[in-house]
C-alpha positions in Angstrom: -22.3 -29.9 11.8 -21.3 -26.5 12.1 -19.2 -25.4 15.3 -18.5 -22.6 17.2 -15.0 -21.7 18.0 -14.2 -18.9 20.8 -11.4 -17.0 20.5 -9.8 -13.6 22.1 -9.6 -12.1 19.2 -10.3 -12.4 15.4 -8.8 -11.2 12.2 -10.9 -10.7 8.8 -8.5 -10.6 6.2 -5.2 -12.4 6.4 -3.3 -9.7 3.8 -1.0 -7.5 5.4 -2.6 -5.2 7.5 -4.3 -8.6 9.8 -1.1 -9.8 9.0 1.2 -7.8 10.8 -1.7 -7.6 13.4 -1.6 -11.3 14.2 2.3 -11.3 14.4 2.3 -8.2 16.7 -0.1 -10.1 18.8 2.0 -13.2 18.8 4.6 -11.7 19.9 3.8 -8.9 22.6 0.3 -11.1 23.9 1.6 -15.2 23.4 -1.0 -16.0 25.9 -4.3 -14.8 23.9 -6.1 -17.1 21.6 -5.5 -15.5 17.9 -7.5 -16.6 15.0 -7.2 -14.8 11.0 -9.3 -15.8 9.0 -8.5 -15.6 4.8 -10.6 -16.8 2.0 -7.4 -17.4 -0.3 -5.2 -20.1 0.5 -2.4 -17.5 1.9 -1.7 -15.0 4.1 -0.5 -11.7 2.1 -2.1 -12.9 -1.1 0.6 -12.0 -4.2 2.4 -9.1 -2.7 5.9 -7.2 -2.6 5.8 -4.2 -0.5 8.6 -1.4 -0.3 9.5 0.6 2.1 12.1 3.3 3.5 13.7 2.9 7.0 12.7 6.1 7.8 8.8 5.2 7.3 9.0 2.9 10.8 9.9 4.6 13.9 12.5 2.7 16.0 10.5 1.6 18.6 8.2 -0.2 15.6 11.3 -2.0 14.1 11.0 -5.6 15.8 8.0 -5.8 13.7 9.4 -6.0 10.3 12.1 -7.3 10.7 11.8 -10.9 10.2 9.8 -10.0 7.3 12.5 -8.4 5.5 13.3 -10.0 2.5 15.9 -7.4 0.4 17.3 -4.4 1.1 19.1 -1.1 -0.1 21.6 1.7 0.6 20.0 3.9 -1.9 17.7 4.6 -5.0 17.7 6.7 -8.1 14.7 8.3 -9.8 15.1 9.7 -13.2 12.6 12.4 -14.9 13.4 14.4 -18.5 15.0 16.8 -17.0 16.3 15.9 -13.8 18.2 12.4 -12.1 18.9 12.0 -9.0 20.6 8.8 -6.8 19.5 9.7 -3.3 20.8 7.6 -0.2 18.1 6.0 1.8 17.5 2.7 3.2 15.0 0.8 1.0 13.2 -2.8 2.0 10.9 -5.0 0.1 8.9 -7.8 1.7 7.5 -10.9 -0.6 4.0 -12.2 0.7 5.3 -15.7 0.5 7.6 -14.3 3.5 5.0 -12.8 5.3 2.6 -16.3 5.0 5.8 -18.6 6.5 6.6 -15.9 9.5 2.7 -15.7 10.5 2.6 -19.4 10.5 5.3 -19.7 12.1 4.5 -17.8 15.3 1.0 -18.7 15.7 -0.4 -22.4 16.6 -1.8 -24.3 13.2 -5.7 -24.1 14.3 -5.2 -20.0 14.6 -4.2 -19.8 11.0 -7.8 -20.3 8.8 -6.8 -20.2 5.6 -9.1 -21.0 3.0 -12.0 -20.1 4.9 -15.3 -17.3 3.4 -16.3 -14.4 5.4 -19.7 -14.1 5.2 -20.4 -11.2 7.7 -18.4 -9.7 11.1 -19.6 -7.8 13.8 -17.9 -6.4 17.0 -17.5 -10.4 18.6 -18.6 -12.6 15.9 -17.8 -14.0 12.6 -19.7 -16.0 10.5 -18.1 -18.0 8.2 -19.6 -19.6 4.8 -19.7 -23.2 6.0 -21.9 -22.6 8.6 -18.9 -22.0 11.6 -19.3 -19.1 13.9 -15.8 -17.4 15.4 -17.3 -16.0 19.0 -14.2 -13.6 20.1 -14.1 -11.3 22.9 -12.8 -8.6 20.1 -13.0 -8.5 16.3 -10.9 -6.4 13.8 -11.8 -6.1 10.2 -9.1 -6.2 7.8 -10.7 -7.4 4.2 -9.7 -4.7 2.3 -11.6 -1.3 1.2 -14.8 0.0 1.9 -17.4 2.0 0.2 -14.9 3.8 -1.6 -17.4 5.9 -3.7 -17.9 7.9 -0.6 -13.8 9.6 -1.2 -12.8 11.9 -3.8 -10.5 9.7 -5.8 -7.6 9.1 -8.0 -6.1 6.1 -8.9 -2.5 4.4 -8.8 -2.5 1.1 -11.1 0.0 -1.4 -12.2 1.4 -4.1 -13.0 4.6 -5.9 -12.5 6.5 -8.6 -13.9 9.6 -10.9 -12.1 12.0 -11.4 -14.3 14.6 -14.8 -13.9 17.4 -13.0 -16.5 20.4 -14.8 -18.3 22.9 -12.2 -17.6 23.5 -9.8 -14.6 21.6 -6.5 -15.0 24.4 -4.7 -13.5 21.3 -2.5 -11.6 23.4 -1.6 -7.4 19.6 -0.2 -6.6 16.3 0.4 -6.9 14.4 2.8 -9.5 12.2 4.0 -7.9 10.4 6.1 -10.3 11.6 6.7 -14.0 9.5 8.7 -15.6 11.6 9.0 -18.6 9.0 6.7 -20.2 6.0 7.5 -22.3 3.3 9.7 -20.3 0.2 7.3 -20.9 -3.2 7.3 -19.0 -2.4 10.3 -16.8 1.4 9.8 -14.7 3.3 7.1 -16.0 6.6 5.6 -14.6 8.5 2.7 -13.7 9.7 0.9 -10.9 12.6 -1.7 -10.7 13.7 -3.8 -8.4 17.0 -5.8 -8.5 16.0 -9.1 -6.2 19.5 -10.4 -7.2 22.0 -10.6 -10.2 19.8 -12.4 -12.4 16.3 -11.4 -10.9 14.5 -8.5 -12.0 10.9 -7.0 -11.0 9.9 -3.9 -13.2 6.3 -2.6 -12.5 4.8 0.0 -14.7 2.7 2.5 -13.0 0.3 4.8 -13.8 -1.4 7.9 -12.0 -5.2 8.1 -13.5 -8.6 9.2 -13.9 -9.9 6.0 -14.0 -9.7 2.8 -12.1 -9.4 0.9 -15.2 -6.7 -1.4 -15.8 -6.2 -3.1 -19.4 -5.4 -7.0 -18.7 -5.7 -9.8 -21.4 -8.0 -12.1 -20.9 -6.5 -15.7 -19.4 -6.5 -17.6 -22.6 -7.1 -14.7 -25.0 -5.3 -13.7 -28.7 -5.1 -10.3 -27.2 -1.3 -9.2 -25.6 -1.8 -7.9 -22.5 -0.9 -4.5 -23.1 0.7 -3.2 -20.0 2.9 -6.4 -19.6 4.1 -5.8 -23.0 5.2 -2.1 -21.6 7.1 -4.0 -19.0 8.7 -6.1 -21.3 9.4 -3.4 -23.5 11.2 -1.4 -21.2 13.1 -4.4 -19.8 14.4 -4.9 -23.7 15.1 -1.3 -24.1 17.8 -1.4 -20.9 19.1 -4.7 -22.6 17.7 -7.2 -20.3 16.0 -10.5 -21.3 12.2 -10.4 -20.5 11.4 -14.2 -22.1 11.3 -15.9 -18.4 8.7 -14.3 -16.4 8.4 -16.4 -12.4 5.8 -13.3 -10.7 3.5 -11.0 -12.1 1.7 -8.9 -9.8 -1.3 -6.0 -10.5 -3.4 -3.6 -8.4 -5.2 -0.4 -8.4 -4.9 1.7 -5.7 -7.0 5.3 -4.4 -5.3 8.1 -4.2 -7.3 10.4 -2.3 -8.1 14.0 -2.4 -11.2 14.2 -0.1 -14.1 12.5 1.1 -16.1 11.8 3.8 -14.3 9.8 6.1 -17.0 9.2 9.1 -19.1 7.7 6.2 -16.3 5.4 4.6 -15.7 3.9 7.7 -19.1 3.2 8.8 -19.6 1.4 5.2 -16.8 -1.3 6.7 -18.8 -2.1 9.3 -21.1 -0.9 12.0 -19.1 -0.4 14.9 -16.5 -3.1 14.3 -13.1 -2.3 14.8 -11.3 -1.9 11.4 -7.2 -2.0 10.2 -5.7 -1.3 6.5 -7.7 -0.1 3.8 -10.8 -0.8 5.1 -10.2 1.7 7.8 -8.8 4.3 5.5 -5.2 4.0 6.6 -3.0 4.8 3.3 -1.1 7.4 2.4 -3.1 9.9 -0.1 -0.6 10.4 -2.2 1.5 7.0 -2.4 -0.9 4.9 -2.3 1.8 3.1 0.9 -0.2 1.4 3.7 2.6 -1.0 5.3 3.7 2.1 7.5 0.8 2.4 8.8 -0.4 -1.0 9.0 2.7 -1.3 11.4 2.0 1.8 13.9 -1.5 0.2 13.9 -0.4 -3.6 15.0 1.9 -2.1 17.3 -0.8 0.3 18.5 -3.1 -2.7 19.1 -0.6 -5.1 21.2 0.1 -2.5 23.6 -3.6 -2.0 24.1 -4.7 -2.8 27.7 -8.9 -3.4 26.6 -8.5 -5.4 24.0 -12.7 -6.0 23.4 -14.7 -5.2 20.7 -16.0 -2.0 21.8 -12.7 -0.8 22.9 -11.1 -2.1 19.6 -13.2 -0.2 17.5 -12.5 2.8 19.7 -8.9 2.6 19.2 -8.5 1.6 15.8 -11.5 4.2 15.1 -9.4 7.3 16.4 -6.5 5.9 15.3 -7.3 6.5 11.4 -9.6 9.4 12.2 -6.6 11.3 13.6 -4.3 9.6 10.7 -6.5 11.2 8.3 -7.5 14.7 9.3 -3.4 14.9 10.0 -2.6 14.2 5.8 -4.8 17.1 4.5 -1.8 18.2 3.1 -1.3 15.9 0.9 -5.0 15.4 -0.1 -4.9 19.0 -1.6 -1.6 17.8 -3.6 -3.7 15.1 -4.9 -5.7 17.7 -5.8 -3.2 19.8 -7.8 -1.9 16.2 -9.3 -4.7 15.2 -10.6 -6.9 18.9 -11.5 -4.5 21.2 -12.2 -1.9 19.5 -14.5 -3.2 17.6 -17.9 -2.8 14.3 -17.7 0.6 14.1 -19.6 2.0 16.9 -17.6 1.3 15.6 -14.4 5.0 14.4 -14.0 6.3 17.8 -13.8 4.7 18.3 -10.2 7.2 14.8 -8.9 10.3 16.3 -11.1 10.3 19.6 -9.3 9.7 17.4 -6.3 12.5 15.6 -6.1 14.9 18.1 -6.5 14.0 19.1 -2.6 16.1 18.1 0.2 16.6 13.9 0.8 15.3 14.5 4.3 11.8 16.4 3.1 11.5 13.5 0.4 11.9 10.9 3.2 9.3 12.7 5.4 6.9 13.0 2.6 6.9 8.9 1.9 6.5 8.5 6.1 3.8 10.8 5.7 5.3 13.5 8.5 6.1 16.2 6.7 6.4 19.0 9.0 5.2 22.8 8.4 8.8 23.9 6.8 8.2 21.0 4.4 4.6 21.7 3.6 6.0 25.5 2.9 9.2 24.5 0.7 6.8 21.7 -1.5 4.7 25.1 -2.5 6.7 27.8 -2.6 9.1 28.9 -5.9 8.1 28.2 -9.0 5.1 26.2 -9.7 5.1 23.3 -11.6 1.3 24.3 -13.0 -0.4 27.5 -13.5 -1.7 29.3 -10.3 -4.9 29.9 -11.3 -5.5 26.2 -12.3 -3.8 25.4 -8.7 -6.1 27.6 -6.9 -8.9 26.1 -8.9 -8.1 22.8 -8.0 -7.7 23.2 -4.3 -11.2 24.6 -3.9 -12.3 21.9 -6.0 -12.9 22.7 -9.3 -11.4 21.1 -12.1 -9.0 22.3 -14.9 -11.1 23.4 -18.1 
């Protein structure tokens, strides 16, 4: 028979964005009745996320923390003609962490794992087995929405966890080595040492296209970006045979669109967090930072009710995105003015800028002397094809 469960408030989508939401609830509002809902067993899916220090503003801190799972003094990048160790804080958080911390803080019945979405509105969710969630306020987490309505790139790869004999020897993270084969557009990769013996190395790629070579489970065919991975591991001397993770994804990098549209496409006046409200960085492709400012936003709220929710979240990535222009138009230039195997030179000149600009960039406040020092000297792509670009043409 089904049931009816009320609630205060409900979250669609258990991955990180309702994640951090539900945890921010928990503990700033212990007295509301929480419920997030996830079709997968799991809350945060099959997930590491990275981020700086500087991407969290102090006051945001208390909200990560617990979730933290490694962490770094510093990182190095490394381009053909230009490496670089810069010092920065760096953290990672593993989704297994995420799913114990969110079960820990909120009471077993809040936590519906397991459990189809069929549709969401402002105060109700209806689930696939016939239950119906009545809250007093509803926010929409379940990923992206109509994301033909944006003028896109894409970000996509894949990485593999390593469990090696030997030590690698690695003291931090590589960011970005794009000392590799350019391939499908912007290629690098990104290493993480998780301890002496474990390694993840995820290979990256900045593309036309949203497609993402995989074998097929059970296939004859190697998968051929794993065997990248694997490649580079064996190149740096490190054994690749044990694999414990592998994690993929394709992410938009945005250079325009219509956001008023994209949102309504999540849903007609429902409140909406993470992708599904637009809240990314364009150019990274990052959405923990502001997945944070978001659940913090949210558990300081006073009206706390559907219409009020979508208000809030509503002008909340509104204002988030007309503020990152900026960095749509360097989509732009990424993606239209440089040929696909020469996009790289646009992130070498890059990061030879100052450690601070670089660290505003990522945290997506880059501030008018930034803006002007990321253009000016010499350009990494012809001017005409730059101009071209921003105005939206494309290169011939």
């Amino acid at each position: 028979m089904p049931s009816i469960i009320p609630c205060d408030i409900a979250i669609v989508g258990g991955g990180l964005a309702g994640g951090l939401i539900a945890l921010a609830l928990a503990k700033q509002r212990p007295g509301l009745d929480v419920r997030i809902v996830e079709g997968s067993d799991s809350i945060g899916g099959n997930h590491l996320w990275s981020f700086f220090a500087t991407d969290i503003a102090q006051d945001d801190r208390w909200l990560v923390a617990p979730l933290i799972c490694y962490g770094w003094t510093h990182y190095d990048i490394a381009f053909p003609a230009h490496r670089r160790t810069l010092k920065s804080a760096y953290y990672s958080i593993e989704s297994e962490r995420l799913d114990a911390v969110v079960r820990a803080a909120l009471p077993p019945e809040a936590v519906m794992t397991g459990r189809k979405v069929l549709a969401a509105s402002p105060t109700a969710v209806v689930l696939a087995d016939g239950d119906r969630i009545e809250a007093k306020g509803v926010i929409d987490a379940r990923g992206s929405g109509d994301l033909s309505l944006l003028d896109l790139g894409w970000q996509k790869f894949v990485g593999l966890e390593f469990a090696l004999e030997e030590p690698h020897a690695l003291s931090g993270p590589i960011v970005m080595d794009a000392t590799v084969q350019q391939i499908d557009g912007y290629r690098f990769v990104y290493t993480l040492p998780l301890s002496a013996t474990r390694l993840f190395i995820e290979d990256t790629y900045y593309s036309d296209t949203p497609d993402l070579a995989r074998a097929e489970p059970g296939g004859a065919n190697a998968d051929p970006v794993a065997e990248r991975v694997r490649a580079y591991g064996t190149a740096h001397g490190w054994d690749t045979r044990t694999v414990t993770r592998e994690e993929w994804g394709v992410l938009p990098v945005a250079m325009g669109g219509d956001f008023e549209a994209y949102w309504q496409s999540g849903g007609n006046k429902v409140a909406k967090a993470g992708m599904r409200g637009g809240l990314f960085h364009p150019t990274t492709g990052y959405s923990l930072p502001d997945a944070v400012r978001l659940a913090a936003l949210i558990a300081r709220a006073s009206d706390l009710s559907g219409t009020a929710l979508h208000t809030l979240t509503h002008d909340f990535a509104r204002r988030t995105w007309r503020a990152r222009g900026f960095y749509r138009m360097l989509d732009k230039m990424l993606f239209r003015a440089a040929g696909p195997d020469e996009r790289y030179r646009i992130l070498e000149r890059f990061y030879r800028l100052d450690p601070q600009l670089v660290r505003r960039f990522y945290a997506g406040q880059s501030t008018m002397m930034d803006k002007a020092r990321i253009l000016t000297g010499k350009p990494p792509v012809p001017i005409t094809r730059a101009l071209r670009a921003i105005i939206g043409g494309k290169p011939a």
